[in-house]
N, C-alpha and C positions, 0 to 999 in steps of 0.2 A: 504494500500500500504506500501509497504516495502524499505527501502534503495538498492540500488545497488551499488556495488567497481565494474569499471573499470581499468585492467592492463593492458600495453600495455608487450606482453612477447618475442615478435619477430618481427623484421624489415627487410624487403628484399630490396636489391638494384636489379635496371635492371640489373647488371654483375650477382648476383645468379641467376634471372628468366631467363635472356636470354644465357647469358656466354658473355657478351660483353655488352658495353660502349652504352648506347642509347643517342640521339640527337634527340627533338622534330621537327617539321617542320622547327622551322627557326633556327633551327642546334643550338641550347644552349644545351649541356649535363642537364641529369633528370638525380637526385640522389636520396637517398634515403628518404622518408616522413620527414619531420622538426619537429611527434612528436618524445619524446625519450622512449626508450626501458624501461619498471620499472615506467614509470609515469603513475599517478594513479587519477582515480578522485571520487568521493560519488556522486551518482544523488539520490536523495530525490524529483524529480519532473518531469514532462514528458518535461523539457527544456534543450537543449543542451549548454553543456557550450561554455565558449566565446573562449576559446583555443584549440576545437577539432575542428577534420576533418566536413564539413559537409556530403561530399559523406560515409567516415566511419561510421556517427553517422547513416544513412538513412540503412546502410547493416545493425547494429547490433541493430536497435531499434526492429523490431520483437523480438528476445532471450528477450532484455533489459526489454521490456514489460512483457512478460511472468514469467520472474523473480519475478518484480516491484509489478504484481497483485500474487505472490505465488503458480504460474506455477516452473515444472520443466523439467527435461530432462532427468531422472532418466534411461531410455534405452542406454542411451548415454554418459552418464556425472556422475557423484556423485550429489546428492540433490542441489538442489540448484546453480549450477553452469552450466556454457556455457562456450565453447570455440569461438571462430568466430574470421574472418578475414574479412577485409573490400575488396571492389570488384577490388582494382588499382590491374590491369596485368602487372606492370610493375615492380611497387616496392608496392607492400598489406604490411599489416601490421596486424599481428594475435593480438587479445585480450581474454581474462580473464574476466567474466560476474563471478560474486560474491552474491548471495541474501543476506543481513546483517541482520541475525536472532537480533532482539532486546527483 
């Protein structure tokens, strides 16, 4: 198994997906994900770290795995890399899958 870099390279708020200001049921404004744009993390093991999303880690562990065992995406990607976006319709958040050749 191999390392994987995690980027976070893009953040939507509800005003880009929708075009306006969302309020969940009990009417609190939803902005955009609390992680930030550029932060990065190394997974060296099939554990999610203590500061990601859980719903994000559960969309991009398929890719992360594929990486991890020295899968790729070569039809779709450059060697060794993944794109993906976690599944919130409101405000997603794109990331950056990396395989860290050692």
């Amino acid at each position: 198994m191999t390392k994987v870099k995690i980027t976070i390279i893009k953040k939507f708020s509800p005003e880009d997906v929708l075009g306006h200001e969302y309020k969940n049921p009990a009417g609190k404004k939803v902005n955009k994900c609390p992680l930030k744009e550029g932060q990065e993390w190394i997974i060296d093991s099939g554990a999610m770290p203590d500061d990601f999303c859980t719903g994000a880690w559960l969309d991009i562990s398929r890719s992360l795995y594929v990486l991890r065992f020295g899968g790729t995406f070569k039809d779709f990607w450059e060697e060794g890399v993944s794109y993906n976006a976690c599944s919130d319709g409101i405000r997603p958040v794109c990331f950056k899958l990396e395989r860290i050749e050692e």
